[in-house]
C-alpha positions as CSV (number, residue, x, y, z in Angstrom):
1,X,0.0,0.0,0.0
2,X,0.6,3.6,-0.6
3,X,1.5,6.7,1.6
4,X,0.3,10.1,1.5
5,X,0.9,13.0,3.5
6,X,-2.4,15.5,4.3
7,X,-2.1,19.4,4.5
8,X,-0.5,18.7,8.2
9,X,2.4,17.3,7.3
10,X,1.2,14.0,8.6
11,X,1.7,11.0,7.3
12,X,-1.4,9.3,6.1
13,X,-1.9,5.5,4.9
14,X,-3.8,4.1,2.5
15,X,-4.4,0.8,4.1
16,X,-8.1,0.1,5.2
17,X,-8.2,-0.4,9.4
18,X,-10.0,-3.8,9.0
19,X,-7.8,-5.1,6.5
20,X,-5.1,-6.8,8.7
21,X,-6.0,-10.8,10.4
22,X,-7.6,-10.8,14.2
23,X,-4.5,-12.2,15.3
24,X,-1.9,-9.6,13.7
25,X,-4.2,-6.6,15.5
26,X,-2.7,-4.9,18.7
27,X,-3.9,-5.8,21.9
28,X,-6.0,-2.9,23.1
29,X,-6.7,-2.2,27.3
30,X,-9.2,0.3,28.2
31,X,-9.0,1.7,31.6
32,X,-11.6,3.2,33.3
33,X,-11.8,5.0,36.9
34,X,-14.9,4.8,38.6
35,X,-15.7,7.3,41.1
36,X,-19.4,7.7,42.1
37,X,-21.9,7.6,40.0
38,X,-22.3,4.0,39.1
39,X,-24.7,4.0,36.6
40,X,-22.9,6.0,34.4
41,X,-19.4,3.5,34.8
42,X,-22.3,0.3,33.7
43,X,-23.4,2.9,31.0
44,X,-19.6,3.2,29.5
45,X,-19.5,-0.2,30.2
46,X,-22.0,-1.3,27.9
47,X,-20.9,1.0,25.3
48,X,-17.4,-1.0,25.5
49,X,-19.3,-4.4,24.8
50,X,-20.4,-3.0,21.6
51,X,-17.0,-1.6,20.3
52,X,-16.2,-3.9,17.4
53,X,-12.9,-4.5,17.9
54,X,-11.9,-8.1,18.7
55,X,-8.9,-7.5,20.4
56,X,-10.0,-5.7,23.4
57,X,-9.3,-6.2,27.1
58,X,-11.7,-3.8,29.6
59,X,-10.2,-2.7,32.9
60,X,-11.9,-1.0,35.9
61,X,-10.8,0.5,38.3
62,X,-12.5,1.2,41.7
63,X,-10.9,4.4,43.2
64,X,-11.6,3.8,46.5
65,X,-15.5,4.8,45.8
66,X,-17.9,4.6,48.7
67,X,-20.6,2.8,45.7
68,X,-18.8,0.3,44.0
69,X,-20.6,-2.8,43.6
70,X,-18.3,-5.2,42.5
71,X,-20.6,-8.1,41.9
72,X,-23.2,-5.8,40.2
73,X,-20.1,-5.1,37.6
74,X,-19.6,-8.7,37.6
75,X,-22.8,-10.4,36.7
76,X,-23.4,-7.8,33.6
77,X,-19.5,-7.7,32.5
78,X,-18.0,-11.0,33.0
79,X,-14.6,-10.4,31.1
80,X,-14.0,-7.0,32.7
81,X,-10.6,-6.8,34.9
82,X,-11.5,-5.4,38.0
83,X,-8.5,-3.3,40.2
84,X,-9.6,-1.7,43.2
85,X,-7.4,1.2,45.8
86,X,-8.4,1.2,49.0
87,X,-9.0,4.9,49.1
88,X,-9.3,7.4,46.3
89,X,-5.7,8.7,45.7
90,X,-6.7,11.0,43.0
91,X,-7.3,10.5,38.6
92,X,-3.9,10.4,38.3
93,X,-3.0,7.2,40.7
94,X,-6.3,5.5,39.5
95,X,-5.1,5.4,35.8
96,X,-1.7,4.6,36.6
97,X,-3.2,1.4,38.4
98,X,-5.0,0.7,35.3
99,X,-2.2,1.4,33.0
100,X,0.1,-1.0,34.9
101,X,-2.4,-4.1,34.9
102,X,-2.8,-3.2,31.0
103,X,0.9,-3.6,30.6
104,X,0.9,-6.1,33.3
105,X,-1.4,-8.0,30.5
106,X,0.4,-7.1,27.2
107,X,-1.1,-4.1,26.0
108,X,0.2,-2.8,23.0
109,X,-2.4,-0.1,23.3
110,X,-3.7,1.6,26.1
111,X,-6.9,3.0,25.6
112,X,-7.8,5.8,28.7
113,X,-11.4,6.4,28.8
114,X,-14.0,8.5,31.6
115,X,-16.3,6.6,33.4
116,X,-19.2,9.2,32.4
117,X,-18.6,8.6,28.9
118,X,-20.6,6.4,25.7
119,X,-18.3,5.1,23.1
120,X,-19.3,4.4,19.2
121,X,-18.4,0.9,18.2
122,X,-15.7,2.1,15.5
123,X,-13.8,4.1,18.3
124,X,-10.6,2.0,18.3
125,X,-10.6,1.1,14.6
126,X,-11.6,4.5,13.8
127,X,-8.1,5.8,15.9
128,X,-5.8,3.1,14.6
129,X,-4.8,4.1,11.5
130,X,-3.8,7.7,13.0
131,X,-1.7,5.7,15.5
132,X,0.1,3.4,13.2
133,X,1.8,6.6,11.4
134,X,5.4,7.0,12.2
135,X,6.0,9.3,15.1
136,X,2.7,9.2,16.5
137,X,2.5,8.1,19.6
138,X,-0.8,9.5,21.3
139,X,-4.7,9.7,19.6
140,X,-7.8,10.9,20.8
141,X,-11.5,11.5,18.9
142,X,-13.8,14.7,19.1
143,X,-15.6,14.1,22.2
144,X,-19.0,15.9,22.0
145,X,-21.3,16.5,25.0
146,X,-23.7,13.7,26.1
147,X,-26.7,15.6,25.9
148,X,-26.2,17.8,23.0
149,X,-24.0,15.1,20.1
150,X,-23.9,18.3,17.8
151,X,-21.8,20.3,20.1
152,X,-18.0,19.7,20.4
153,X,-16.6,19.9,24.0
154,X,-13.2,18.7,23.4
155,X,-11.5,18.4,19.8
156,X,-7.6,19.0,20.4
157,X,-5.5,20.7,23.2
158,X,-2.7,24.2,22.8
159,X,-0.7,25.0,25.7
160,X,0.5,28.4,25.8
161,X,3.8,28.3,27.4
162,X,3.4,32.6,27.7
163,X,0.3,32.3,30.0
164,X,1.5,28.7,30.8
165,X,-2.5,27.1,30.3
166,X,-4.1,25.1,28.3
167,X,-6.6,25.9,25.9
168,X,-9.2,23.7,23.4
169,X,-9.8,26.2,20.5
170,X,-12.8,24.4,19.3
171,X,-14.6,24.1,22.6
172,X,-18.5,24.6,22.3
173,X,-18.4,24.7,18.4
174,X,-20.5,22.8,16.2
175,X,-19.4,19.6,15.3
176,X,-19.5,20.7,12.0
177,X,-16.4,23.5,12.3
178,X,-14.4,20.7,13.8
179,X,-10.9,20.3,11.3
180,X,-10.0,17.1,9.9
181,X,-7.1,15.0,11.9
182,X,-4.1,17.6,12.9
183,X,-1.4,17.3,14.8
184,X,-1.9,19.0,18.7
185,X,-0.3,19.7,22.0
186,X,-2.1,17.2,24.3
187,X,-5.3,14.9,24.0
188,X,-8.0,15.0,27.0
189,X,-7.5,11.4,28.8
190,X,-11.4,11.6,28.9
191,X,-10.7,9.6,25.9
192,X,-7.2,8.7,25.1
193,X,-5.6,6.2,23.1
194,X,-1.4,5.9,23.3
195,X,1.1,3.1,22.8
196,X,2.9,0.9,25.1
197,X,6.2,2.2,24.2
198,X,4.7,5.9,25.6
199,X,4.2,5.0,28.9
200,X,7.6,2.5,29.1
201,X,9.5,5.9,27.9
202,X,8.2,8.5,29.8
203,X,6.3,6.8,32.8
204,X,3.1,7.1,34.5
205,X,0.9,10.1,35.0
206,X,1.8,12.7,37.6
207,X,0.1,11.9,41.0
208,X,1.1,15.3,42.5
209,X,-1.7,16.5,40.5
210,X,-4.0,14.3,41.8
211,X,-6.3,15.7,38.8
212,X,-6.6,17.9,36.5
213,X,-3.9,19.1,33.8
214,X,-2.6,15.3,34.4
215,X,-3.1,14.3,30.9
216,X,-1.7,17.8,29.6
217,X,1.6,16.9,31.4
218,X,1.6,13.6,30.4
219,X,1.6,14.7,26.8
220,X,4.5,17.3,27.1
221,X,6.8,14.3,28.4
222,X,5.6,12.5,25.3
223,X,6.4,15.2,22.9
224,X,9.8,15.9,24.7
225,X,10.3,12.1,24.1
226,X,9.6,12.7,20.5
227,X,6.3,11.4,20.4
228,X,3.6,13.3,18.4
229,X,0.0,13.8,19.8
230,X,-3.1,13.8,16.8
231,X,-6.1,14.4,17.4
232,X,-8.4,12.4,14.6
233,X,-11.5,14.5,13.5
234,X,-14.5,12.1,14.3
235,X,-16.8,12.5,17.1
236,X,-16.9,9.0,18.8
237,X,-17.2,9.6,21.9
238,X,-19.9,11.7,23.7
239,X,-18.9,12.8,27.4
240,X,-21.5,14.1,30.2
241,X,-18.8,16.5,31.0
242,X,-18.2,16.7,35.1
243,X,-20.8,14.1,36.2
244,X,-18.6,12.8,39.3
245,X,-18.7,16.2,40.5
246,X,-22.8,16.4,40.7
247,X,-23.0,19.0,38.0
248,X,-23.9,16.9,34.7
249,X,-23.5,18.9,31.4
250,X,-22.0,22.1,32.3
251,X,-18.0,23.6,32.6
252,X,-19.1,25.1,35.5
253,X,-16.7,25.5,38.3
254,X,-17.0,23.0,41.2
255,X,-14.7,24.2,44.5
256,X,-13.0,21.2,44.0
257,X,-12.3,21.9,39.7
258,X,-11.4,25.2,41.0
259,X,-9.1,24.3,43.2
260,X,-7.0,22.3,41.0
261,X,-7.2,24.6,38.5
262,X,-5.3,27.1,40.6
263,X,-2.8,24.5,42.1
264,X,-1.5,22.5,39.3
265,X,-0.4,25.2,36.8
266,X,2.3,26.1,38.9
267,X,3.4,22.5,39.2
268,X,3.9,22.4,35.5
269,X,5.8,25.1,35.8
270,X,7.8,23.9,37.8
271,X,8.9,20.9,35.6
272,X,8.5,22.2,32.2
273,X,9.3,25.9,32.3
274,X,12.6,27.9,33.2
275,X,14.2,30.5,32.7
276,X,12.0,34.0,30.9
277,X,9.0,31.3,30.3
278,X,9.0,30.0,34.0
279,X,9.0,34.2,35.0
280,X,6.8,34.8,32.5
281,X,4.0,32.0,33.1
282,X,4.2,32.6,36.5
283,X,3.7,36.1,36.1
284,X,1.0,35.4,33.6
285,X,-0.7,33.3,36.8
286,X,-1.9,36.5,38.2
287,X,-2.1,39.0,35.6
288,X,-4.5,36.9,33.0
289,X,-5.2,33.4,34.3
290,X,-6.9,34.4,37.7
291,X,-8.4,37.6,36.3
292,X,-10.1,35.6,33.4
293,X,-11.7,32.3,35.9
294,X,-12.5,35.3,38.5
295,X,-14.5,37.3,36.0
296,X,-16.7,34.0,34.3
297,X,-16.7,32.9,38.3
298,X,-18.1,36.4,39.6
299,X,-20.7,36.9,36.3
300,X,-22.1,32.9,37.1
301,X,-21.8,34.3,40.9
302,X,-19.9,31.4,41.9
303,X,-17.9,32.6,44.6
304,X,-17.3,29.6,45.7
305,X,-15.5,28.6,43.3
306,X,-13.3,31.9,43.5
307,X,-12.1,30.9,46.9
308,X,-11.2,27.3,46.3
309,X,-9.1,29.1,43.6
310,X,-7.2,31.5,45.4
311,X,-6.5,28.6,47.4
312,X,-5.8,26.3,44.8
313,X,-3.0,29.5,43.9
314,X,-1.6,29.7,47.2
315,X,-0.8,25.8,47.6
316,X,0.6,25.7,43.6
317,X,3.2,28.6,45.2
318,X,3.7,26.5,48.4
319,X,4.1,23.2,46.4
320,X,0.8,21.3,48.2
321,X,0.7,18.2,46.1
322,X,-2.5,15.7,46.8
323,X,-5.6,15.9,47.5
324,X,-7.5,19.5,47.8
325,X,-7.4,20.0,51.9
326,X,-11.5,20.5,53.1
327,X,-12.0,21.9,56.5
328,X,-13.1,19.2,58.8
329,X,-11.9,16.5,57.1
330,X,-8.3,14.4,57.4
């Protein structure tokens, strides 16, 4: 078969994603974290049972949460891998327990995916062909919302080192403005898809963070690695955006969102910045970052939200890793 290369410089092949034998097709693992909201996890769950892919292993992982029921899982999903933490140590640790039982198995694939989340049955055969071109090392889909399929809510990450923050250009678009596969600076690990070799290279996901801008500094290990992020321009997911944190549908700041928010840029700073773009970033914290979340905080008159960000701020500069601190609780 033939190459091509598209408008992105990206290498493109001609070779159809079922064409190759069940047994020559990579091994694919899909880690989920569950935490609260159980009907949603059995809801992604089902979804999985329908993805047409034959070689696909399904691993859960209970992170620590207070409604888990293991034999409910069990009885409807008989082949799922179940991994359980005795307390909830955060995204970050959850996925890195489900990573390591994927390699643990002999992934080739890795396929990270939100528990409040449906999947269309061409997801991993739809991302493949993305992932097999040379240099590409991480893939994720348009994710649109749950409740409104024609809206995009994730389609491709920047990450301005001047303001040091992330940004998803096409946020809240219409499906239809969304641009065709591109290369980008990190893919949302609501729905994720990287190779073995990615996290054998550059290791597992950040725990400091706990959550929140995890998969963003996952993604700038893998590109300093030399691995290239793509995002591939079909909307196969569809996400109920924040649904663990009991507000379903909306980017609305919840304390705890807020909080990390205005912790865990200074942590990237801290390991991927230096010298004018470390002062500049930092300065960029205070002059545009908090100004812009304070404004769309005081006009939605969460002011909640505003104080679990200041505070989220003042740990980032103290270098409080973990869990967001509550008052009354250990």
């Amino acid at each position: 078969m033939m190459a091509t290369t598209d408008s992105n410089g990206l290498c493109v092949s001609n070779t159809p994603p079922n064409s190759a034998p069940e047994e020559e097709l990579p091994l694919v693992a899909s880690v989920t974290v569950h935490w609260l909201n159980m009907g949603d996890t059995l809801e992604c769950l089902e979804s999985l049972a329908r993805v047409d892919y034959p070689r696909l292993a399904v691993i859960l992982v209970n992170n620590g949460s207070p409604d888990f029921d293991e034999a409910r899982v069990r009885r409807a999903f008989p082949e799922v891998l179940i991994v359980t933490s005795s307390d909830n140590h955060g995204v970050t640790a959850g996925n890195n327990l489900g990573v390591a039982r994927a390699l643990e198995i002999g992934a080739d694939l890795v396929l990270l995916l939100n528990p409040d989340t449906v999947v269309r049955p061409d997801l991993i055969r739809s991302l493949l062909p993305a992932l097999n071109e040379p240099g590409v090392g991480i893939v994720g889909p348009v994710i649109t919302y749950y409740d409104a399929p024609d809206t995009v809510w994730f389609a491709g990450g920047r990450y301005s080192r001047l303001i040091a923050h992330p940004r998803q250009p096409e946020k809240d678009r219409p499906l239809a403005s969304v641009p065709s596969k591109r290369a980008v600076d990190w893919v949302n690990s609501c729905a994720l898809l990287a190779k073995r070799e990615v996290f054998e290279v550059v290791g597992p996901f950040w725990e400091d963070l706990f959550m929140y801008f995890d998969e963003l500094e996952f993604c700038l290990r893998a590109t300093q690695a030399g691995y290239q992020c793509v995002m591939v321009g079909e909307p196969l997911v569809r996400h109920k955006v924040s649904a663990s944190g009991g507000i379903r549908g909306t980017n609305r700041f919840s304390p705890d969102k807020a909080y990390y928010f205005g912790r865990n840029p200074f942590f990237l700073l801290r390991r991927h910045a230096s010298g004018l773009w470390a002062i500049a970033g930092l300065l960029s914290q205070f002059g545009v970052v908090l100004p812009y979340w304070a404004l769309r905080c005081a006009l939605a008159k969460n002011t909640k939200a505003i104080g679990a960000y200041l505070a989220g701020m003042r740990d980032g500069i103290a270098g409080r890793s973990g869990r967001r601190p509550v008052a009354g609780k250990p």
